[in-house]
C-alpha positions as CSV (number, residue, x, y, z in Angstrom):
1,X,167.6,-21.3,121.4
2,X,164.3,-19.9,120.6
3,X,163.9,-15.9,121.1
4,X,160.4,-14.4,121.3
5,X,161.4,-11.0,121.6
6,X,158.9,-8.8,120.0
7,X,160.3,-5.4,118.2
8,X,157.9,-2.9,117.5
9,X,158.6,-4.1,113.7
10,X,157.4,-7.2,114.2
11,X,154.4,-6.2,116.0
12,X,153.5,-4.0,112.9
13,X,154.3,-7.1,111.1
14,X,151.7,-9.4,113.7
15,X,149.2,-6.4,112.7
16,X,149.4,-6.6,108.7
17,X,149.4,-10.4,109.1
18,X,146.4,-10.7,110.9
19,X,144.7,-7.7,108.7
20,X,146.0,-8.6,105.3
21,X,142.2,-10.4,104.6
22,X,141.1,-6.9,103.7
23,X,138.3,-5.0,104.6
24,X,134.4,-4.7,104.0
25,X,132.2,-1.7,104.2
26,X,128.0,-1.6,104.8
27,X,126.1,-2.7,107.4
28,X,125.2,-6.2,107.8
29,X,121.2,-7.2,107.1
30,X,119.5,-8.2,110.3
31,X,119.1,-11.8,111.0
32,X,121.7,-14.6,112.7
33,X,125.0,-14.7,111.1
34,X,126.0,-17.6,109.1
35,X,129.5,-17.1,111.5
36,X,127.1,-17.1,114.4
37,X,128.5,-19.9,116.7
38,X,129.9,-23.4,116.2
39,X,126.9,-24.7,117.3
40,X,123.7,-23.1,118.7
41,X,125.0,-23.0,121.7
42,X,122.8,-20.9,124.3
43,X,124.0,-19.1,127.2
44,X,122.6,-18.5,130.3
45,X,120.7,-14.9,129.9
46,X,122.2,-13.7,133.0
47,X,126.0,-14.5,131.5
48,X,126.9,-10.7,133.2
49,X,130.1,-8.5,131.7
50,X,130.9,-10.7,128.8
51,X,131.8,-9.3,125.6
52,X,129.4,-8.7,122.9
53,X,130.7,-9.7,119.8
54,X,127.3,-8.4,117.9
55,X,123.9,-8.0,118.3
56,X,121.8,-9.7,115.8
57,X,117.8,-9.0,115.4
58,X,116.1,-12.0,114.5
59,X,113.2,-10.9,112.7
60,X,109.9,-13.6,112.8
61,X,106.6,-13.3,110.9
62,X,105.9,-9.7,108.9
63,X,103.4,-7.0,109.4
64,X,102.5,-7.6,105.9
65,X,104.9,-4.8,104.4
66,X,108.8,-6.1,103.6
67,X,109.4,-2.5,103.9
68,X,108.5,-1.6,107.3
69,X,109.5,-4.9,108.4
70,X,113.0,-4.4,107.6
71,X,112.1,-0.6,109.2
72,X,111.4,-2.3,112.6
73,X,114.0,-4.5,112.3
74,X,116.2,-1.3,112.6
75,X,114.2,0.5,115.1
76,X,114.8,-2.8,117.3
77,X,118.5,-2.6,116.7
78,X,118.7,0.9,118.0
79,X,117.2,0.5,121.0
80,X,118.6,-2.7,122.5
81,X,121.2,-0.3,124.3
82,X,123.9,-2.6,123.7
83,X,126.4,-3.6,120.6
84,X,129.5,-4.9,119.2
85,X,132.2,-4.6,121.8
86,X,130.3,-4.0,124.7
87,X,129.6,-5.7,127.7
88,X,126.2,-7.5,128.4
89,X,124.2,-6.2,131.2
90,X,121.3,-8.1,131.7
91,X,119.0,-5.3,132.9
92,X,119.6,-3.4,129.9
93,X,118.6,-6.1,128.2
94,X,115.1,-6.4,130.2
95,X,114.4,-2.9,129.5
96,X,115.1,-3.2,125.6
97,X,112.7,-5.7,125.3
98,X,109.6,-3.4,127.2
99,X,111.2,-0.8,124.7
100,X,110.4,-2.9,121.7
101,X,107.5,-4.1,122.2
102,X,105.7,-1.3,122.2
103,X,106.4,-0.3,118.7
104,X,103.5,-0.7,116.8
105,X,103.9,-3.9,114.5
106,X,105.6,-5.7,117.0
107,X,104.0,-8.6,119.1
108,X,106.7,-10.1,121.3
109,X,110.5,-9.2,121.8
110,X,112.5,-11.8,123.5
111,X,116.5,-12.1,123.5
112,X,119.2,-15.0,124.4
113,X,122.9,-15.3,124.0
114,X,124.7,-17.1,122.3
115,X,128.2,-18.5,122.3
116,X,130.7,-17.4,119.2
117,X,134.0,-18.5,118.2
118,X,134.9,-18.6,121.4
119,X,132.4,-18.2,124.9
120,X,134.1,-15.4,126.1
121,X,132.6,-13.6,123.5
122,X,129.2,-14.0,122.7
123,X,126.6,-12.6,120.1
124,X,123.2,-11.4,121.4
125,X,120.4,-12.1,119.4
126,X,117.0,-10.2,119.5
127,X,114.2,-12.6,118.3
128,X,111.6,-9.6,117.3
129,X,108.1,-11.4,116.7
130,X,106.0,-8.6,114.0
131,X,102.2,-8.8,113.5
132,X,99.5,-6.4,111.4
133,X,98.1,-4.0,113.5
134,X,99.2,-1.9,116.4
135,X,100.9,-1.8,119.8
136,X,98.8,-2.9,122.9
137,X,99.4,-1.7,125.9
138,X,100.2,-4.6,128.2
139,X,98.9,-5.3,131.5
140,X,100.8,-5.5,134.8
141,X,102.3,-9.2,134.9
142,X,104.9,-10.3,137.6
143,X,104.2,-12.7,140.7
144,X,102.5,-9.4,142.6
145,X,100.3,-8.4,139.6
146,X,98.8,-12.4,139.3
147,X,99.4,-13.3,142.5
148,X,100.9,-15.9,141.4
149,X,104.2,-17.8,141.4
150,X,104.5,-18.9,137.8
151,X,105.9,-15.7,136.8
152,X,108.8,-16.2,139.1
153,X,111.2,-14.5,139.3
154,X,109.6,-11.2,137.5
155,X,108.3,-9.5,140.8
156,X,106.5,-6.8,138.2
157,X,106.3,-5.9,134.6
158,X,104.8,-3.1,133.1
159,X,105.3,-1.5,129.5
160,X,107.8,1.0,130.9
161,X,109.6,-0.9,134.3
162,X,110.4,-4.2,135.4
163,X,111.3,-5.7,138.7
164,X,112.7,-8.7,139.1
165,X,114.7,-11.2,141.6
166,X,118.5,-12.1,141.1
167,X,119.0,-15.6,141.7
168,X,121.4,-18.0,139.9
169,X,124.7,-20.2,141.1
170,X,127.0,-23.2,140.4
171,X,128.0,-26.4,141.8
172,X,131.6,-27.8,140.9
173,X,133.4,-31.3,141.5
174,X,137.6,-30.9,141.1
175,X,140.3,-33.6,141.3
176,X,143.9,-32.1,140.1
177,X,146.8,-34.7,140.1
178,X,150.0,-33.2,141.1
179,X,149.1,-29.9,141.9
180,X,151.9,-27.7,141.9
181,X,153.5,-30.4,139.5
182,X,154.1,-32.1,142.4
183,X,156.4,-30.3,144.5
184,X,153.8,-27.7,146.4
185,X,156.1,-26.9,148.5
186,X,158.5,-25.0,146.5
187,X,155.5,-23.5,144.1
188,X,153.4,-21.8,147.1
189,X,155.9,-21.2,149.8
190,X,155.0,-17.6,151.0
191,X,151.8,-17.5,149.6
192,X,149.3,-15.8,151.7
193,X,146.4,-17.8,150.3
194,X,147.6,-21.4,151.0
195,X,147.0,-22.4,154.7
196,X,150.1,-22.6,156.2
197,X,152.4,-20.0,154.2
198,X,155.5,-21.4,155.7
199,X,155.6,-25.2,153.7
200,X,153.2,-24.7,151.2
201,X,150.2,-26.1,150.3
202,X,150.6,-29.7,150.9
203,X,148.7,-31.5,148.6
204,X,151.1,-34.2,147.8
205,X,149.8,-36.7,145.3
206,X,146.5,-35.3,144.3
207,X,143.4,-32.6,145.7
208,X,139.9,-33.5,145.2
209,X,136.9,-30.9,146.5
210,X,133.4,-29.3,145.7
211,X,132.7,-25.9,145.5
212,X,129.3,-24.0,145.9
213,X,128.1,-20.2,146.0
214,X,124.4,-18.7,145.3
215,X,124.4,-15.1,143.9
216,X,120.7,-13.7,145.5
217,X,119.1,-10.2,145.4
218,X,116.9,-8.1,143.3
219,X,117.7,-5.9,139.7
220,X,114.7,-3.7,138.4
221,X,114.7,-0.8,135.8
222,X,112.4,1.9,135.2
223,X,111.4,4.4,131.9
224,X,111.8,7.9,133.5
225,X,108.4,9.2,132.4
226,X,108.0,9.4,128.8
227,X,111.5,10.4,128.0
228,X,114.3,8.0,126.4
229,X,115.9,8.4,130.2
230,X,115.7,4.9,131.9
231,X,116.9,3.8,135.6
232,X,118.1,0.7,136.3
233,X,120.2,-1.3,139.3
234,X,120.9,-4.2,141.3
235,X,121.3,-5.0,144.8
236,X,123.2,-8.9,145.6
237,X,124.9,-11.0,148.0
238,X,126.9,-13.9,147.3
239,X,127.5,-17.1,149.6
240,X,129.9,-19.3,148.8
241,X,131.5,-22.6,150.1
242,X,134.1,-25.1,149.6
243,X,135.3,-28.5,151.0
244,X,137.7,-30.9,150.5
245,X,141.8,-30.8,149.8
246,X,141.7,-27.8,146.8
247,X,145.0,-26.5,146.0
248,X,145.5,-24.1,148.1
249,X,143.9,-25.2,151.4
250,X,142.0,-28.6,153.3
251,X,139.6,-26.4,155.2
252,X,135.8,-26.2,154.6
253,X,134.7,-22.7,154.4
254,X,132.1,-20.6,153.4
255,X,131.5,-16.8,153.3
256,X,128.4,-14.5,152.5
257,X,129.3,-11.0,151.1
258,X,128.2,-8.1,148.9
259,X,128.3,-8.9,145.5
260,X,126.5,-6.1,143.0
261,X,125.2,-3.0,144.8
262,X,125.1,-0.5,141.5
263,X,123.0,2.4,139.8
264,X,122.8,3.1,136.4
265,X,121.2,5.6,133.8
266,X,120.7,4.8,130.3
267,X,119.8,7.1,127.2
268,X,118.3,5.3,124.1
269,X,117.1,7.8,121.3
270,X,113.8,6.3,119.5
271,X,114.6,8.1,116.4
272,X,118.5,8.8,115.9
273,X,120.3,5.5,117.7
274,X,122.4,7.7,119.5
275,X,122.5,6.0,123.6
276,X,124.4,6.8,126.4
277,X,124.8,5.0,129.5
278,X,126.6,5.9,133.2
279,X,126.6,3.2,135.9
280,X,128.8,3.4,139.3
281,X,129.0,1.0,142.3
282,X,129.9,-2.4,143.2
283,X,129.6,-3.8,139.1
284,X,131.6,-6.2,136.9
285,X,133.4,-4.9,133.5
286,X,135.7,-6.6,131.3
287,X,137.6,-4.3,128.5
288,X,137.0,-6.6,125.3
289,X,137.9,-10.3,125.2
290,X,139.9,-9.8,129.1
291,X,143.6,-9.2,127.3
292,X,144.0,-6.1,129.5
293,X,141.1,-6.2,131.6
294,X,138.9,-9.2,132.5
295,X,135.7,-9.4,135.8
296,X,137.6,-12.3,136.4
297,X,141.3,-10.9,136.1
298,X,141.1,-8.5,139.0
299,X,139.1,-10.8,141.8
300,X,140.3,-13.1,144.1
301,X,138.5,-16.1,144.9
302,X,141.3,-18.1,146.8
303,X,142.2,-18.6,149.6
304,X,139.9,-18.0,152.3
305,X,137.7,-16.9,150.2
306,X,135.9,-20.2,148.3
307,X,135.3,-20.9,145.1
308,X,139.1,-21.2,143.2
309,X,137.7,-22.7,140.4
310,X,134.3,-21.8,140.5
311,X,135.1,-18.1,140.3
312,X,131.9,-16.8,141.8
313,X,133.2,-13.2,142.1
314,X,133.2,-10.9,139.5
315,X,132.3,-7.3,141.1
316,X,134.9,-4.5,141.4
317,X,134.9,-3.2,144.7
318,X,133.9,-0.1,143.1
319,X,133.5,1.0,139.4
320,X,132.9,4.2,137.6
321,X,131.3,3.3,133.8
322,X,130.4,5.9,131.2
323,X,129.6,5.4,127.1
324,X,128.4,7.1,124.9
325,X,127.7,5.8,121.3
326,X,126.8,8.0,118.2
327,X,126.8,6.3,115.0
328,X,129.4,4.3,114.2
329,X,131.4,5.7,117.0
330,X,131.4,4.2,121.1
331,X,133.1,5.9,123.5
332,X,133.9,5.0,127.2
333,X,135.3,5.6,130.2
334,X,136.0,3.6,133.3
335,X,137.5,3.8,136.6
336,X,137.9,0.9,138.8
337,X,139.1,0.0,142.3
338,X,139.5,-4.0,142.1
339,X,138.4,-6.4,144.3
340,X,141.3,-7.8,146.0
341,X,141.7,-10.3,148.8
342,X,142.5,-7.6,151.7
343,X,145.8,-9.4,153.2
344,X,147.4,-8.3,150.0
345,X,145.4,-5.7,148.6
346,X,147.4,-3.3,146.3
347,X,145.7,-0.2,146.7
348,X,145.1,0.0,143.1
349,X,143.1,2.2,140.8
350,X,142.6,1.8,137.2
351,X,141.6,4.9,135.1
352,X,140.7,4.3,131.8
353,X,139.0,5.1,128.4
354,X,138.4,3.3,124.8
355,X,137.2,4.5,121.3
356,X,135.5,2.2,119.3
357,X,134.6,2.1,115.4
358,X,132.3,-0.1,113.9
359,X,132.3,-0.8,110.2
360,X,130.3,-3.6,110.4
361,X,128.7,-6.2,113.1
362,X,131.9,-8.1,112.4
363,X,134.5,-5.7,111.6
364,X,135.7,-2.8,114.1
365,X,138.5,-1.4,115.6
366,X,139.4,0.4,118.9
367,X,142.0,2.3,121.2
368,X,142.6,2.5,124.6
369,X,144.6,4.5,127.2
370,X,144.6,3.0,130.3
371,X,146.5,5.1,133.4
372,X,147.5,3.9,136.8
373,X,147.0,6.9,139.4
374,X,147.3,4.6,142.9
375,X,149.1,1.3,143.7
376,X,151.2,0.2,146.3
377,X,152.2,-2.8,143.6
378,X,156.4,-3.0,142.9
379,X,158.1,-4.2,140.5
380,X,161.1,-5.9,141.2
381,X,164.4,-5.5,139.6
382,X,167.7,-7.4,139.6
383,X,169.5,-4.5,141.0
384,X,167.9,-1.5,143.0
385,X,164.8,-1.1,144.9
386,X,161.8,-2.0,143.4
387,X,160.2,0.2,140.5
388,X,156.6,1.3,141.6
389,X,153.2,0.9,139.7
390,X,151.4,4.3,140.3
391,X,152.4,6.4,137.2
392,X,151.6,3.3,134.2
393,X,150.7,4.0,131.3
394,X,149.0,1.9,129.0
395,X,148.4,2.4,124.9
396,X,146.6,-0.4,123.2
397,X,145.2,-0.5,119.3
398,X,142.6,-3.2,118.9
399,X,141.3,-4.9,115.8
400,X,138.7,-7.7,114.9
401,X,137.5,-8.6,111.3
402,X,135.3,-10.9,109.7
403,X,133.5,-10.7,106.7
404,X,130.9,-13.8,105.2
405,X,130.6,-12.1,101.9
406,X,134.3,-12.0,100.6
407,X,136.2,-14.9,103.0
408,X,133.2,-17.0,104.4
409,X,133.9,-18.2,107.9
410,X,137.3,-16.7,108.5
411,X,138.2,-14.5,111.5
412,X,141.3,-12.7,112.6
413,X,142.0,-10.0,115.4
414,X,145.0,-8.6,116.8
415,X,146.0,-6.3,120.1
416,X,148.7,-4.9,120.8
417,X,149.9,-2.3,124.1
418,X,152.9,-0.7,125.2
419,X,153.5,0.4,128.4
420,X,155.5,3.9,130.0
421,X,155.9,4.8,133.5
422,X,155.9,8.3,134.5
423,X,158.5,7.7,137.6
424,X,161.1,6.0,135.5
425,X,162.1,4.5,131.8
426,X,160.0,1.8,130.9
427,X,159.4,0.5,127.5
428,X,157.3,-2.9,127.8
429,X,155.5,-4.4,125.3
430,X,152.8,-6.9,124.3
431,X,150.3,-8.2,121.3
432,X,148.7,-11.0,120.1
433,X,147.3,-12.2,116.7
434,X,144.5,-14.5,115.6
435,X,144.0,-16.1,112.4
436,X,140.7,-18.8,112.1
437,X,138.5,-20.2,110.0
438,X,134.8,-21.4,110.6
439,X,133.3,-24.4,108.1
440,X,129.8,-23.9,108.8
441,X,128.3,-25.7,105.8
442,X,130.3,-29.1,107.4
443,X,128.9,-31.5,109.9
444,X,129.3,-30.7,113.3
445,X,130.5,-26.8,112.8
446,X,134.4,-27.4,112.9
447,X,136.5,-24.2,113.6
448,X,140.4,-23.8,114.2
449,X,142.4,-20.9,115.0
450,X,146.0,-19.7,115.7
451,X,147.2,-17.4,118.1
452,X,150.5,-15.9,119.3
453,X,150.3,-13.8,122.1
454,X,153.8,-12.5,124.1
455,X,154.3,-10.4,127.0
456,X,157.6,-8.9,126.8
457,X,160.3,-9.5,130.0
458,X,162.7,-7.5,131.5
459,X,166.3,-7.5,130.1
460,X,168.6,-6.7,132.9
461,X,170.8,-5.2,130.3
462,X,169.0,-2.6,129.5
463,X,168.3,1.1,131.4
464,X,164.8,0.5,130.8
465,X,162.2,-1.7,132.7
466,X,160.7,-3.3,130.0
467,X,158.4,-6.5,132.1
468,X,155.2,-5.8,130.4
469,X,152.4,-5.9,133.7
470,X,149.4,-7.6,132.4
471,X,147.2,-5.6,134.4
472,X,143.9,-7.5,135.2
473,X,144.2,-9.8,132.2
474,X,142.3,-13.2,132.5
475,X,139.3,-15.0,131.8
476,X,139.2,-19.1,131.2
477,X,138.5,-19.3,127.4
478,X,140.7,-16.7,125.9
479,X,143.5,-15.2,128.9
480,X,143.9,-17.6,131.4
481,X,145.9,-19.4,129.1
482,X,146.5,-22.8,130.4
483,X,144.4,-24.4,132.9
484,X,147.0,-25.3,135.0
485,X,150.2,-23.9,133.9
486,X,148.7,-20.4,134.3
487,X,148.6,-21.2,137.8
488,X,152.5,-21.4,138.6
489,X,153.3,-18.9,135.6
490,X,152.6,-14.8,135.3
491,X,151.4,-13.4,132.4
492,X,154.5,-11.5,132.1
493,X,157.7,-12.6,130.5
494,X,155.9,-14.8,128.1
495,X,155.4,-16.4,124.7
496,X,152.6,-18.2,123.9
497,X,151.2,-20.7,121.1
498,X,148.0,-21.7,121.2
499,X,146.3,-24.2,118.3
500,X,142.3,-24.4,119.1
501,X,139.7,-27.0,117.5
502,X,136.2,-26.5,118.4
503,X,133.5,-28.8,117.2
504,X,129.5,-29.0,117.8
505,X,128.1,-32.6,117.8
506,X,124.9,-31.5,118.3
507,X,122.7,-28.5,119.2
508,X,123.4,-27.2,122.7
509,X,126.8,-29.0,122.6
510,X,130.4,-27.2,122.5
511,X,133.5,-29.1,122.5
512,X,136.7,-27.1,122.2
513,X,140.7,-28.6,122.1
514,X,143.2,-26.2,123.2
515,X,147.0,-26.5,122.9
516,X,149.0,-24.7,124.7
517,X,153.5,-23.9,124.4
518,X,154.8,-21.6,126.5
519,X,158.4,-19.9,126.5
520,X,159.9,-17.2,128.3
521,X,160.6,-13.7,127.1
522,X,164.1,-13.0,129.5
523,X,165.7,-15.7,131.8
524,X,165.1,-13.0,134.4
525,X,161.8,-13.4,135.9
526,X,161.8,-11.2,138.8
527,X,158.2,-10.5,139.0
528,X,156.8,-14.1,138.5
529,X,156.5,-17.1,141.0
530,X,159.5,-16.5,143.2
531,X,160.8,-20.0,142.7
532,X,161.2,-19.1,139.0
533,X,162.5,-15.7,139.5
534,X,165.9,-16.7,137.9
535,X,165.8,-19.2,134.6
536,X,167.7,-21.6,133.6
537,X,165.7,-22.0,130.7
538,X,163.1,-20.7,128.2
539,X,161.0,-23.9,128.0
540,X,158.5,-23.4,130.1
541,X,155.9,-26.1,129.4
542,X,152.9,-27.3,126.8
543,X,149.5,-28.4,127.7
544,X,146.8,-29.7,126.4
545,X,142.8,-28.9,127.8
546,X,139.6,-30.3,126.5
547,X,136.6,-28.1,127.7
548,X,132.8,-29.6,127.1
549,X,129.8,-27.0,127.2
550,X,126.3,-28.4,127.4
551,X,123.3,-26.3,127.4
552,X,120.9,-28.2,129.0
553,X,118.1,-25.7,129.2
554,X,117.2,-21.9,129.4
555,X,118.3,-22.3,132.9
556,X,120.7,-24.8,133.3
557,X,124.5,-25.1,131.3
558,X,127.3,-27.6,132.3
559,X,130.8,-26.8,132.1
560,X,133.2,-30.4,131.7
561,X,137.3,-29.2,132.0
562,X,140.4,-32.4,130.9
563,X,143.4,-30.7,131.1
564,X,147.0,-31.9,131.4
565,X,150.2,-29.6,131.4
566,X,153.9,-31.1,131.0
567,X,156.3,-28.7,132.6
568,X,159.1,-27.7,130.7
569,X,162.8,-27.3,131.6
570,X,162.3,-23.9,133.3
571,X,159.9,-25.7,135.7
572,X,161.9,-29.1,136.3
573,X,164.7,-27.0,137.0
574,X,163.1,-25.1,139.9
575,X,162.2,-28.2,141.7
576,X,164.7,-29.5,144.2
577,X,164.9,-32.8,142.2
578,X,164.3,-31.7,139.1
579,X,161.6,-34.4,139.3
580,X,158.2,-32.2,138.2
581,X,155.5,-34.4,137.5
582,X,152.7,-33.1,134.9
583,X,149.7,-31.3,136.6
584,X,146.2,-33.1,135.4
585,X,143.0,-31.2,136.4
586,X,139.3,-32.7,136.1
587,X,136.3,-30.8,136.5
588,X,132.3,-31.1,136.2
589,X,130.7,-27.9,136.9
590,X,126.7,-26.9,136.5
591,X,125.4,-23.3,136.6
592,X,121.9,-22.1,136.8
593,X,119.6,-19.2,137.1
594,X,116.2,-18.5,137.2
């Protein structure tokens, strides 16, 4: 019998493992680094909330003086607004490039993202074009300034505001062969988001259907007079649709609602680097690569609402975001009301901060406490009422570290959280560790990485409630775990293996293999799907997913998912014949923006 439990020893252990590469100390040199991506693999510039691994200046041409290039360089660096562990907000990003061109050497400032080791965390690099001479002031551009539409869709431009329209989307063709392993019946009984709660989902053999939405509004910022104040925002709706037998549901559907609707102010100090930045509204935010936190853990877009594999939605219903960075050290806060599908909304807030340290571009280190003031959300126990949310607390210590100069093209990180309740004992736990390597002198790029991640289950043994509650966790590359398995198993109450090859054929092209074996924590499940509330085994199931990226162009990237998950004994089990076929899932998926 396999047991995953994880002590607090051996998540000390998980920590020196991961670490035991050493350490490195000075700032790295502006320019693209060398563990930069396995491919060039561009982003769309509107990719909103993900995690910035770095932010590399990619310095072009030279005022003529390797001294005050490398100056500028640095000066660009500082006021991008952004860096290493953040998330990307694409009007920041706007303004730091009016903020950069005006320093004097500087001709053109332009800026992309690109995808790292994996696409939920992505590096954004500043391509800073320097000339002799000094700064000219630009003229007005933007479709009113011309009178033109070729600037579309920059509304207006100046040297110190922007104005712009929001307008990007995606398109998605699915086909999954027996959903629900084939028995949707027992699976989605109950579930408020299938059609007819009562039997299920009734998909039978296999669903096939398209899903649409078109994210629409306008995003501007704007230098408060000559200070290094600057206001920025976004107003959106969202429409989506869907139509065809999807997993949950038969009927076509489409909705139109609210999707950004925020306010922000950002500091950015020309001379010391120090910035500060406080948004609050309707906003997306993902705390690092999604393990606690992810835009897409805590939105629901299933159901009635369209788009379940799409996930169009990424906007808390409200969010409070404050950082503050000053040297080496970021520090923010967050408070979040999550945007849940109202028939089962939980009432929840989050309330949270994090303390960052940066060493280097590649190497840095953070804490977090994350607090649970308000939810209605119980947890249930074998014997007893059910435990209550509201009083969580959450502790997390978080590492990444890479470092081309000593171990060229290797990367590890680690996580791990423990988790109190005011209320009553509670002693939960969870962690994962990474260890990778990168050959970016061979053909094609090749990577591949190990990771072990666990979320501790409840022993009904014990006095303490010890079912680790994953929060918002998600996110396809890195916390969804399983395209399909992920769908019929919690995050709680489970090991996981994951082995991951990723390859680059050629530029703009991503290919990445993920395998996936899952095992439960507790036979006691209470907490998880209700038809595997109660075990009967640990072997919970393996799969394996092929996902293809293609970035076709600055405004165009395809998304290709193969995925296949064998359920294991736990599953079969549960079913009424013990007959649970594996779950294949097929998608082709193109987003744009302009």
């Amino acid at each position: 019998m396999i047991r995953s439990r994880l002590t607090p020893r051996r998540i000390v252990g998980l920590c020196l493992l991961v670490a035991v590469f050493g350490t490195s100390d000075g700032a790295a040199a502006a320019g693209v680094s060398p563990l930069a991506s396995p491919g060039p693999l561009r982003l769309l510039d509107n990719t909103q909330g993900v995690s910035l691994s770095e932010v590399l200046i990619d310095l072009q041409g030279s005022t003529g003086d390797p001294q005050r290039d490398a100056s500028l360089g640095e000066q660009a660096r500082d006021l991008v607004g952004m860096g290493a562990g953040e998330r990307f907000n694409e009007l920041i990003a706007d303004s730091a490039m009016l903020r950069i061109r005006r320093i004097s050497g500087v001709r053109s400032a332009t800026y992309r993202l690109q995808a790292r080791i994996n696409p939920d965390t992505v590096a954004l690099v500043v391509t800073v074009k320097l000339e002799t001479g000094e700064a000219a002031v630009a003229e007005p551009s933007g479709v009113f300034p011309e009178r033109a539409i070729a600037p579309f869709p920059v509304l207006y431009r100046s040297d110190r505001s922007l104005v712009r329209v929001i307008l990007n989307g995606g398109s998605g063709v699915f086909t999954d062969g027996n959903p629900w392993f084939g028995n949707p019946a027992t699976f989605t009984r109950g579930n408020p988001l299938v059609q007819d709660p009562a039997v299920g989902a009734g998909t039978r053999g296999r669903a096939t259907w398209i899903e649409n939405y078109a994210e629409y509004g306008l995003g501007g910022s704007m230098q408060v007079g000559d200070s290094p104040y600057y206001l920025y925002g976004a107003a959106t709706a969202l429409t989506a649709m869907s139509a065809g037998r999807d997993i949950f549901r038969d009927d076509t559907r489409w909705t139109t609602n609210i999707e950004d609707l925020y306010a922000g102010l950002l500091y950015v100090s020309p001379r010391t680097g120090m910035k500060g930045n406080m948004s609050i509204g309707r906003q997306n935010f993902t705390l690092n690569d999604g393990f606690l936190i992810s835009q897409y853990g805590s939105q629901y877009n299933a159901g009635p609402r369209p788009g379940v594999y799409l996930a169009p939605r990424t906007a808390h219903d409200f969010a409070a975001l404050g950082q503050a960075t000053i040297g080496r050290w970021t520090l923010q806060g967050f408070y979040l009301d999550p945007n849940e599908y109202e028939p089962i909304e939980s009432n929840t807030r989050v309330a949270g901060t994090n303390l960052r340290y940066t060493v280097t571009p590649q190497f840095y280190g953070d804490a977090t406490l994350i607090q649970v003031p308000q939810s209605a959300t119980r947890y249930l126990v074998p014997d007893g009422p059910p435990l209550g949310r509201a009083g969580l607390t959450t502790l997390a210590a978080h590492l990444r570290w890479s470092d081309r100069r000593h171990l060229s093209g290797v990367w590890t990180e680690t996580e791990v959280a423990h988790q109190t309740n005011e209320h009553f004992p509670m002693s939960a736990w969870a962690g994962y560790g990474t260890l990778g390597y990168l050959a970016s002198a061979w053909p094609w790029n090749p990577s591949l990485s190990y990771r072990y991640a666990y979320f501790s289950g409840d022993d009904p043994r014990s006095s303490r409630y010890e079912r680790f509650d994953p929060l918002f966790s998600g996110g396809l590359s890195e916390w969804l775990q399983g395209i399909s398995l992920a769908k019929a198993l919690s995050q709680g109450n489970r090991a996981s293996h994951r082995v991951r090859f990723n390859v680059s054929p050629m530029a703009g092209v991503d290919l990445t293999l993920d395998y996936f074996l899952h095992f439960a924590d507790e036979f006691n499940n209470r907490g998880g799907n209700p038809a595997l509330s109660q075990l009967s085994s640990k072997d919970l199931g393996h799969e394996l997913q092929l996902v293809a990226r293609w970035s076709i162009s600055r405004n165009l990237y395809f998304l290709g998912v193969a995925a296949s998950a064998w359920p294991g004994a736990a599953v079969r089990q549960a079913t009424p014949d013990g007959a649970a076929k594996p779950w294949s899932s097929f998608q082709a998926q193109v987003f744009w923006n302009f």
